[in-house]
N, C-alpha and C positions, 0 to 999 in steps of 0.2 A: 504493500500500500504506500510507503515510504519513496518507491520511486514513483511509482504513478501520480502521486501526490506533484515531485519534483518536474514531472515532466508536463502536469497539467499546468503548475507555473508557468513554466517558459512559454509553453503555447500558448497562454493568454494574455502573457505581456512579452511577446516578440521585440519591440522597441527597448524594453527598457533592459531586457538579456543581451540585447548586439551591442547598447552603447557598454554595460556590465565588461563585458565580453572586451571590449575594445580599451577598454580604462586597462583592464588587468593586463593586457598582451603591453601594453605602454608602458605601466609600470614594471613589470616583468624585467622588459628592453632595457628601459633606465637602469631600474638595478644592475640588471650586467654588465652596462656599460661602465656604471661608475665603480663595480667591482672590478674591472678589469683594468681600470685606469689605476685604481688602489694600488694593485700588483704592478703594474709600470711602475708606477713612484716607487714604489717600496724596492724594488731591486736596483733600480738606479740610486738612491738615497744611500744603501747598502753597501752599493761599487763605492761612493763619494766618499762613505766614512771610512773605508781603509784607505783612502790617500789623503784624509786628515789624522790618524791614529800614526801615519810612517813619523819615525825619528829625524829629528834635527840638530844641527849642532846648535847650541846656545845659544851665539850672534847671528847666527839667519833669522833673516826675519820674512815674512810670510808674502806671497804673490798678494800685488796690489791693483785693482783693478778698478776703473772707474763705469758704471752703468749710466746708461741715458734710457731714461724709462719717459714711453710716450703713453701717459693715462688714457688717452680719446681713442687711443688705436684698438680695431677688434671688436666696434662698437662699443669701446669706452668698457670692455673687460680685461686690456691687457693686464691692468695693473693686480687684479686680482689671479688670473692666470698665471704672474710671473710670480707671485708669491707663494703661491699652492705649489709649483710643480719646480724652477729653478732656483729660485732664493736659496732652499734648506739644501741643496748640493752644493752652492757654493761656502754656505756655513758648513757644511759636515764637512769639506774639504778642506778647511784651517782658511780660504783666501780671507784677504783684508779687501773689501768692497768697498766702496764709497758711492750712496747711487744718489744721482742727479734726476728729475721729475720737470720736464719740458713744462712749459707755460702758455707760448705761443708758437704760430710759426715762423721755422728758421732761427728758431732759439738754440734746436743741435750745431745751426752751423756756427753758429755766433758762439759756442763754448769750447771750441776746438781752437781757438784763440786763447784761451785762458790755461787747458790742460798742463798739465807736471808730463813733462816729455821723458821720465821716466820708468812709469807705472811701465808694469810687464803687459797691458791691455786694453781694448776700452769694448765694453759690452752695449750692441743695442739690442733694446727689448720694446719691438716696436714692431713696424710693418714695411714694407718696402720703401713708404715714404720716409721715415726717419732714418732708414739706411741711406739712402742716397742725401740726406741733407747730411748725415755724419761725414762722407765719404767726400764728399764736397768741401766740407769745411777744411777736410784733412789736405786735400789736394791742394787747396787754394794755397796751401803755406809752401813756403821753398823747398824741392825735391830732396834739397841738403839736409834738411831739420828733421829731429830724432822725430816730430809729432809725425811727419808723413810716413814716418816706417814702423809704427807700434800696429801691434799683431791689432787687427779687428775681430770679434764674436758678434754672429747674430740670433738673436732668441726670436724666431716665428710668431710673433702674437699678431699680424694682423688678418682684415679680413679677406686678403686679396690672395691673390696666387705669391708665392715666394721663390722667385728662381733661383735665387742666388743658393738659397737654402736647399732646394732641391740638386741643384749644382753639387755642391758639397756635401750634403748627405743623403741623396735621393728621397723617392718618393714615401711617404708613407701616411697614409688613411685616417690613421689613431693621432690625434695634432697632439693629444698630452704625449706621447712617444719623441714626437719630433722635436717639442720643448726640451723635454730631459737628457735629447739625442744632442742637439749644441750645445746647453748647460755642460753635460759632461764633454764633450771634445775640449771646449776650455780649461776645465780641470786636467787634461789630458795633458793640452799644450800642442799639439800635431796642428800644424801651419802649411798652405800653402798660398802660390801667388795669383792670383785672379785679376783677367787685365778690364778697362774699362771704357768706356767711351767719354772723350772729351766733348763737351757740347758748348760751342761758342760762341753767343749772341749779343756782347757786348765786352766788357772788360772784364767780366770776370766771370769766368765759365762754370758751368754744371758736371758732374761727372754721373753717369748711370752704366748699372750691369749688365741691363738684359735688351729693351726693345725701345727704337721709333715710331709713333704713329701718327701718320699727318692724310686729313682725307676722311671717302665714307666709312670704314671701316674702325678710324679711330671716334667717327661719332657714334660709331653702335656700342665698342667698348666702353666710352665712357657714360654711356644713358644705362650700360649693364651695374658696372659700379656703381650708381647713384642707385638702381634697384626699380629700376621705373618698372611699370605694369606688375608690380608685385601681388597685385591679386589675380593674377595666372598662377600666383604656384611656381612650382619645379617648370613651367612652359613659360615662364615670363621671359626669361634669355632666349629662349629659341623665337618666339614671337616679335621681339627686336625686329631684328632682320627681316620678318613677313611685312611689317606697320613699315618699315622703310621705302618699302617697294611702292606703296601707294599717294608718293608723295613725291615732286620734283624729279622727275625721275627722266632720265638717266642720272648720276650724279656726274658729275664735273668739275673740275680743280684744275687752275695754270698754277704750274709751279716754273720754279727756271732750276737750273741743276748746274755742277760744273764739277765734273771728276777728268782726273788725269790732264788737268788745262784746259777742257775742252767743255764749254757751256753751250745748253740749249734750253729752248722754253718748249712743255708739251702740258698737253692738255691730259688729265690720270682722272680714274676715280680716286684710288690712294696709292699712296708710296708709302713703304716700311721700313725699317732698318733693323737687322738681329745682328745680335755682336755673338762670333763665332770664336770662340777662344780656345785653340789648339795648341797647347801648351804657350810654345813662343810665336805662332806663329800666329796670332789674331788678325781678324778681318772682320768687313763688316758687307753683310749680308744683304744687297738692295734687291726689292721685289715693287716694280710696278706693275699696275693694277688700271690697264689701259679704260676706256670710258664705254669700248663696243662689248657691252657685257648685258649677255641677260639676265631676269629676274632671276629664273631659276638657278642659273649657275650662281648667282649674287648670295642666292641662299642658303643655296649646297656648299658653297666655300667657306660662307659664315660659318654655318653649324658646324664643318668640320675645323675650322680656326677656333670654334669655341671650344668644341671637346677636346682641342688639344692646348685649351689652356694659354689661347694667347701666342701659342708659340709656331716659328714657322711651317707652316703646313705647302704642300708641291699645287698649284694649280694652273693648268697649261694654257687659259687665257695672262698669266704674266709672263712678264719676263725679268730675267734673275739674274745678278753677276754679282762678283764680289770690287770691293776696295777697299783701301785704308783710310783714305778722303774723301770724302764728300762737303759739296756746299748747297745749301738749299734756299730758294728766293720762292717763298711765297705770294700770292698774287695779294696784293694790300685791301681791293675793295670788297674779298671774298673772307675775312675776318675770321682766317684760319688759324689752329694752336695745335701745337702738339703734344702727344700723351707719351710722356718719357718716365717709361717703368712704371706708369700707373699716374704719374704726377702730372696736372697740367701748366703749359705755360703756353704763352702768348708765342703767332706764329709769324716771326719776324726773318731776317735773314739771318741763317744760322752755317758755321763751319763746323762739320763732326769729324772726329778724327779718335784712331785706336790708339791706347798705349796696351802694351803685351804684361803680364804679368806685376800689375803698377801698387797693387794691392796683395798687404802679407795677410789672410782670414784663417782661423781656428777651420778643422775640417775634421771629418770623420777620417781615421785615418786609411783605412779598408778604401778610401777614392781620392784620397791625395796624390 
C-alpha cells in the first residue's frame, strides 16, 4: 500500500515531482562539484606545505613577491576566488607577499613605476586585461632595468578566454584547477620566455600576447563580451552572428596597410593579427577577410572562430601571410577601434611589431 500510496502522489502532482526532481539533480551536481574542487585544493595546499616545511639557513630570507589583484575582474569574484584557492599556497609555501588591490584603470601600469626591482616576482591575479596593462607598464621602462626582467605569474581569475594561460599550462575545464595550476608553478619557480607584440599609436606603446581585431568580426566579439542577447541562453553567442546579417550588410572597412615598404588601401570586412610565437622565431599572423562574402559563410566562420575561442581558425574566403611588421591606417570617418587581447582602444594609425621571447613568465614546467 506504501508504494501505491507513493506513486499515486506523483501522478497527481506531476508538476511539482519534475521541479522536486530537478532541485535534487542540481543540488546533487553542486555538491560534487564543490567536493571535487575541495580535493583540488587540498592536494595542491599539500604539495605547497612541503616547500614551506624545507630547511633554510638562518640569513635566507624568504621569496618576495608582489601581487596586483584586480577586485572587478571575473564579475567582480576574482578577489574572492584568489583567496579560497591561491592565497593559502603561497602562505603554506613560507613566500613573503605583498599584494596591491587596483583602484582604477591603468592603475597596474602606473605601479610598475614605483616596484622594488628586486622582488624575485610580480603576480597578476586578474584577467587578460590587467595582464596586458602589467606587461605594458613593465615594457615601457628601459630594456636595461632589472623591473623589465622580473619573472611575471598569472592567476586566471577573469571572465574571458586566457591565452596566455592556456599557452603555459594548457587547457583545463575545472578553473579552480587552473588557479592552483599557476599559484603552484610560482612556488615552483620554472620560467620561461614568451614574446609579444608591440602596438604603436602614439609615444608610448601597448604590448599584448595573443590577438588583433579590427572590423566585422571584432564587433561580434566585442557585443559577445559585453553578453548582449543574454536571454538566449547558451544561443546568445551563436545568435550574434545571425542579428548581424540582417543589418548593413555587406560589411565594409578601408583600411590602408604597409608591410615590407610597401602600402596599399583595400576595402576588408576584417583584418586580424595572431602573434605566433615559435620559440625565437615569432611572427605575426595576418588574415584578411575580403568584403565578397556571404551570409552563410559569415556564419559558419563565426561559429567556428567562436568554438575555437577566438583563436585563428583556416577559412578559404581569406587570405593569410605572415610578418614581423605591420602598419595599419584606418579609415577616420568609419570610427573604427580595435580589440587587442580582449581590450578596446581607439582605431587610429597604428605600427605593430614582434619582439621574440621579450617576457620571462612562471610556467608549468611539463610545457616550458
Amino acid at each position: 500500500m506504501a508504494n501505491k500510496s507513493v506513486f499515486y502522489t506523483i501522478r497527481k502532482n506531476k508538476k511539482k515531482t519534475l521541479l522536486g526532481a530537478a532541485a535534487f539533480i542540481y543540488a546533487l551536481n553542486y555538491g560534487s562539484q564543490r567536493y571535487r574542487e575541495y580535493l583540488i585544493r587540498r592536494s595542491f595546499f599539500l604539495e605547497a606545505k612541503l616547500y614551506g616545511e624545507e630547511k633554510c639557513q638562518p640569513l635566507d630570507k624568504p621569496k618576495r613577491f608582489y601581487v596586483i589583484l584586480n577586485p572587478t575582474a571575473g564579475n567582480s569574484k576574482c578577489k574572492k576566488l584568489f583567496q579560497k584557492n591561491a592565497a593559502p599556497i603561497f602562505h603554506l609555501a613560507g613566500m613573503d607577499v605583498t599584494y596591491i588591490q587596483t583602484s582604477y584603470e591603468g592603475h597596474a601600469k602606473t605601479l610598475m613605476n614605483y616596484f622594488d626591482p628586486s622582488v624575485d616576482g610580480i603576480i597578476v591575479a586578474g584577467g587578460d586585461g590587467s595582464l596586458l596593462e602589467v606587461i605594458t607598464g613593465m615594457l615601457r621602462q628601459p630594456l636595461k632595468t632589472k623591473i623589465s626582467q622580473i619573472p611575471v605569474g598569472f592567476i586566471p581569475l577573469g571572465s574571458r578566454s586566457n591565452y596566455i594561460h592556456k599557452k603555459l599550462f594548457g587547457f583545463d575545464e575545472i578553473h579552480v584547477r587552473s588557479i592552483c595550476k599557476a599559484a603552484m608553478a610560482i612556488v615552483k619557480g620554472d620560467t620561461t620566455k614568451v614574446s609579444v607584440m608591440e602596438i604603436k599609436a602614439d609615444t608610448k606603446p601597448v604590448y599584448a600576447f595573443s590577438s588583433i581585431h579590427l572590423g566585422v568580426y571584432k564587433e561580434m566579439k566585442e557585443q559577445i563580451d559585453k553578453g548582449r542577447f543574454w536571454l538566449l541562453g547558451p544561443l546568445k553567442k551563436y545568435f550574434t552572428f545571425l542579428w548581424r546579417t540582417t543589418k548593413d550588410w555587406p560589411p565594409e572597412f578601408s583600411f590602408g596597410l604597409e608591410t615590407d615598404g610597401v602600402a596599399v588601401t583595400t576595402e576588408l570586412s576584417n583584418l586580424s593579427l595572431y602573434l605566433e610565437d615559435n620559440n625565437d622565431n615569432a611572427s605575426l599572423l595576418v588574415q584578411k577577410t575580403p568584403t565578397i562574402f556571404s551570409k552563410s559563410d559569415f556564419i559558419k566562420y563565426g561559429w567556428s572562430w567562436l568554438k575555437n575561442d577566438f583563436a585563428f581558425v583556416e577559412n578559404e574566403k581569406s587570405e593569410v601571410f605572415h610578418v614581423s611588421k605591420i602598419s595599419i591606417n584606418p579609415s577616420e570617418d568609419q570610427r573604427l577601434s580595435y580589440d587587442i587581447d580582449g581590450e578596446i582602444f581607439d582605431g587610429r594609425p597604428t605600427d605593430i611589431a614582434v619582439h621574440s621571447e621579450r617576457v620571462n613568465m612562471f610556467c608549468n614546467n611539463s610545457l616550458c
